[in-house]
C-alpha positions as CSV (number, residue, x, y, z in Angstrom):
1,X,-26.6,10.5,4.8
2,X,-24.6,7.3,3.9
3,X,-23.5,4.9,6.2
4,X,-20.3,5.6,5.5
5,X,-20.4,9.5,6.0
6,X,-22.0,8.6,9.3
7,X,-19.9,10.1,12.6
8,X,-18.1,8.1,14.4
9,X,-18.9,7.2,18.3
10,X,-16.5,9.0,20.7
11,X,-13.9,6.9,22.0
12,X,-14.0,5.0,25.9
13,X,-10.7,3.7,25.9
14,X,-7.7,6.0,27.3
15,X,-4.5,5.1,25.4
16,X,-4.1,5.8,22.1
17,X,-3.2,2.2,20.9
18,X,-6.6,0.7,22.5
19,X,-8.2,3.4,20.7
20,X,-6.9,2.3,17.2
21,X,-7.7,-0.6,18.4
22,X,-11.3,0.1,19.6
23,X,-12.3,2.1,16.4
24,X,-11.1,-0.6,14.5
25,X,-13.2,-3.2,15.7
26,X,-15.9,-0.9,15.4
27,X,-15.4,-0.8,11.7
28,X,-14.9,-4.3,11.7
29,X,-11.8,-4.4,10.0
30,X,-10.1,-8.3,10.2
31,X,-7.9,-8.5,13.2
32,X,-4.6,-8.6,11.3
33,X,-5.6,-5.3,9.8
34,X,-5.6,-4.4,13.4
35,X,-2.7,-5.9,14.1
36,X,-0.5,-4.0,11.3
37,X,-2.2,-0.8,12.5
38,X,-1.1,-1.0,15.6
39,X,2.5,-1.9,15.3
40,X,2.3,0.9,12.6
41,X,1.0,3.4,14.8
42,X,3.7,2.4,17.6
43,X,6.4,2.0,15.3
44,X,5.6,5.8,14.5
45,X,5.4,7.4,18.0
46,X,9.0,5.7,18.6
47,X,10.4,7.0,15.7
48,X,9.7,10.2,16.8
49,X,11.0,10.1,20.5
50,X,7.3,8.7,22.0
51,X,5.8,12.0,20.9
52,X,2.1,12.0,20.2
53,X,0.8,12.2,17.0
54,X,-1.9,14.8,17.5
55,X,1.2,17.3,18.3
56,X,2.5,16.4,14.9
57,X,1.7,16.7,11.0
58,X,2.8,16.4,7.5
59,X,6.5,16.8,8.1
60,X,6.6,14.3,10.9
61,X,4.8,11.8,8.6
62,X,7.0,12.3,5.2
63,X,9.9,12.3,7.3
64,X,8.8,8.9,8.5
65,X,8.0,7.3,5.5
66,X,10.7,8.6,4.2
67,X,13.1,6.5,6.9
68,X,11.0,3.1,6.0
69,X,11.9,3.7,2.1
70,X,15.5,5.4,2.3
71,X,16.6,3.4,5.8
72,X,14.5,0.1,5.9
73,X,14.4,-0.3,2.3
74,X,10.7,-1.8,2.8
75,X,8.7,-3.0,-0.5
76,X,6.4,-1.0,-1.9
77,X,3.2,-3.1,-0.4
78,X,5.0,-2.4,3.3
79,X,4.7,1.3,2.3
80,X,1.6,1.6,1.7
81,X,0.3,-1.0,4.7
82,X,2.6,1.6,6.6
83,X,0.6,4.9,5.4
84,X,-3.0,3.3,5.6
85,X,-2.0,2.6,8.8
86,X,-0.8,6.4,9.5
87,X,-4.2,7.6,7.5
88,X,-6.3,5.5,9.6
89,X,-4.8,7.0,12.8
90,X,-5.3,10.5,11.9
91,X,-8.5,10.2,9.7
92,X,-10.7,7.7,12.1
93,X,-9.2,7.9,15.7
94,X,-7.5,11.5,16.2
95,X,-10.0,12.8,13.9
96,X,-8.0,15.2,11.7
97,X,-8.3,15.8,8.2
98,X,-4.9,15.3,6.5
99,X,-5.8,16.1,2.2
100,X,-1.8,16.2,1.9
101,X,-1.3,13.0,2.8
102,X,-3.5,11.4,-0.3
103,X,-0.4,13.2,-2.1
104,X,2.4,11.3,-0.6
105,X,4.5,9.4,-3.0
106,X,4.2,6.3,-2.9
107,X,7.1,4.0,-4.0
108,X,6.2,1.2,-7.1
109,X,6.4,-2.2,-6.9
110,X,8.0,-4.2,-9.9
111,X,5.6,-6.2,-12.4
112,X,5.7,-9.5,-12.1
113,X,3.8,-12.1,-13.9
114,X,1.8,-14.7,-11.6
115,X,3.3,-18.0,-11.3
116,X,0.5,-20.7,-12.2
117,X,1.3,-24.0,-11.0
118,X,0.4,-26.9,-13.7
119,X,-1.3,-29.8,-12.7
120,X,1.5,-32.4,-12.8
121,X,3.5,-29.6,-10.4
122,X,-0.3,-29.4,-7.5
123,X,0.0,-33.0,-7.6
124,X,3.5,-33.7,-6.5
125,X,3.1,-30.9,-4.1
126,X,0.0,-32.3,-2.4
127,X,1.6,-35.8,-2.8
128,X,4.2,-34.3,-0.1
129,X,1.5,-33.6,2.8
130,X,-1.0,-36.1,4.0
131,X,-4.0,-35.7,6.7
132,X,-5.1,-32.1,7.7
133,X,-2.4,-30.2,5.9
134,X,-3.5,-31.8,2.6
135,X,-6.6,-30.7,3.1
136,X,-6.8,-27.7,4.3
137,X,-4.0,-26.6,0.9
138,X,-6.6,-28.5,-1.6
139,X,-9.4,-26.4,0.0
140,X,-7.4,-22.9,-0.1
141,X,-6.6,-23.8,-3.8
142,X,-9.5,-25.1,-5.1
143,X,-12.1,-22.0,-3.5
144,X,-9.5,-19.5,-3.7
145,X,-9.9,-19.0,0.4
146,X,-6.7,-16.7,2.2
147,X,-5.1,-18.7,4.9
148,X,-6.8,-16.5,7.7
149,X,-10.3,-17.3,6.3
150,X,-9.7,-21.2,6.1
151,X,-8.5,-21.2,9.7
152,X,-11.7,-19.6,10.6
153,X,-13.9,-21.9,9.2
154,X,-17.4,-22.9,11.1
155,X,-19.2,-26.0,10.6
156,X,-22.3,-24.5,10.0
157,X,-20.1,-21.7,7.2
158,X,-20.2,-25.2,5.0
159,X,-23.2,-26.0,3.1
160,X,-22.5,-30.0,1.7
161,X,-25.8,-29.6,0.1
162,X,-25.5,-26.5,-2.3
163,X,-21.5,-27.9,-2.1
164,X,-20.8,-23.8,-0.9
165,X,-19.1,-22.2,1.7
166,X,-19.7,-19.1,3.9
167,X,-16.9,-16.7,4.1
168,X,-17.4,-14.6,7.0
169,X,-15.9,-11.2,7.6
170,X,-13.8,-11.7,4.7
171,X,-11.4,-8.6,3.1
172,X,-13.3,-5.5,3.9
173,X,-15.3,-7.0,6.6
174,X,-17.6,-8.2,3.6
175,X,-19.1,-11.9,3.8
176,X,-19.5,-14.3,0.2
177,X,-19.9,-17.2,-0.6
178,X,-17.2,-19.5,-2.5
179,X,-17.9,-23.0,-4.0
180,X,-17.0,-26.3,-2.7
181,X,-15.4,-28.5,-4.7
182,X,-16.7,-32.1,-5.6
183,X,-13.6,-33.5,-5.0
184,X,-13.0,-32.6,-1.8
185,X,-16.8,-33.5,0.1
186,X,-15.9,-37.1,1.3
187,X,-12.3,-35.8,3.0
188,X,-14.0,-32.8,4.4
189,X,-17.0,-34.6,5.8
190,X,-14.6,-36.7,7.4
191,X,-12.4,-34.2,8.8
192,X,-15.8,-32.3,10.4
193,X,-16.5,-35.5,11.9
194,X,-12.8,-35.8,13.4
195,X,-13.3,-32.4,14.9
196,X,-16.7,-32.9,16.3
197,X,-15.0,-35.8,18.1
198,X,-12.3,-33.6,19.5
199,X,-14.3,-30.9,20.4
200,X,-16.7,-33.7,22.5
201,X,-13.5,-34.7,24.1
202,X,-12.1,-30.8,24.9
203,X,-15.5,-29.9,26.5
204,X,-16.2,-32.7,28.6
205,X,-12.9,-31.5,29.8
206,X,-13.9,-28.2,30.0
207,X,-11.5,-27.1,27.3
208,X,-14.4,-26.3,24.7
209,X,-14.2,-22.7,23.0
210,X,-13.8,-21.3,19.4
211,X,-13.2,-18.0,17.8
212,X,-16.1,-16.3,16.7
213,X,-16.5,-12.9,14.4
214,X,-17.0,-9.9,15.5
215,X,-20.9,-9.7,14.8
216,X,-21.7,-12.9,16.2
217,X,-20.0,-12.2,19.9
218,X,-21.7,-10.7,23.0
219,X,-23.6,-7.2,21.5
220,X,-21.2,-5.6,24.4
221,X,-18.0,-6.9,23.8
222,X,-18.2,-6.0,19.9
223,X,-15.7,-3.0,19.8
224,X,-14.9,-3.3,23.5
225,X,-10.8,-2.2,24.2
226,X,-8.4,-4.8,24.8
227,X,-8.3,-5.0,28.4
């Protein structure tokens, strides 16, 4: 059996929003993927009346995500954060199987063409920032990192020596490996050194702490409810 076809563990936590919650840390989904399923999830229990989703179905749902598109006028990515959202709920922590719901229309997006930026246009906009901002936008453009994945940067995720980066729990809960830029060794070097000062000062102080991913935490607080 794959490990994807694998059951899932019953749930421990009581209300419905910790168990969202708690199944998807077990699927180590990235924590604003948990964050958008649960504001989905409670966003669609208000809208109908605080009723709870295993006494509903497909009309409940359409109707639903037929307000965001009609009412909310929301953009076509919304919609379909919105529905993977409602999917997840029913597939993964109620348990039902919903086949209707891989039929719901989904509204389309318009094309548009990426906007490149040239190099005369990244250096004037980099000219504008100086110290940690500057940095931390040079290394988002020049490995391609999201904004959420540079702010969770380790020390030990950057490898001067192989000039590569570690990017842990990345979309899809999937790790890879970017490369550093040449350029950018001496400032970041620098800037780790800055921080190692800081994070002397905070713990002497008894201030010290830092986010860690899911896999690397206490074996019994991975998946754990939110308290």
């Amino acid at each position: 059996m794959k490990a994807g076809k694998l059951p899932l563990p019953p749930l421990q936590s009581a209300k419905l929003l910790d168990q969202v919650r708690e199944r998807v840390r077990y699927l180590h989904y990235s924590p604003r993927t948990e964050q958008a399923y649960v504001y989905w999830a409670r966003v669609f229990i208000r809208f109908h009346d605080r009723r709870h989703p295993a006494t509903m179905g497909g009309p409940e749902v359409e109707l639903f995500l037929s307000w965001l598109t009609n009412k909310r006028k929301v953009s076509a990515s919304t919609h379909k954060q919105a529905l993977s959202a409602l999917l997840f709920l029913y597939g993964k922590v109620l348990g039902v199987d919903l086949p209707w719901m891989s039929r719901v229309d989904r509204p389309r997006g318009p094309k548009r063409l990426p906007v490149v930026l040239s190099p005369d246009e990244l250096t004037q906009i980099f000219a504008t920032m100086e110290g940690e901002h500057r940095l931390f936008a040079q290394l988002l453009y020049g490995t391609g990192l999201r904004i959420s994945e540079g702010l969770r940067l380790r020390v030990k995720d950057v490898d001067f020596e192989r000039r590569a980066i570690v990017v842990r729990e990345g979309k899809g809960g999937k790790d890879r490996v970017v490369m550093l830029p040449l350029s950018l060794v001496p400032a970041l070097r620098a800037q780790l050194a800055r921080a190692a000062a800081l994070w002397r000062a905070d713990n002497a102080s008894g201030r010290g702490g830092v986010e860690m991913p899911e896999r690397l935490r206490h074996p019994h607080s991975a998946g754990a409810p939110r308290p």
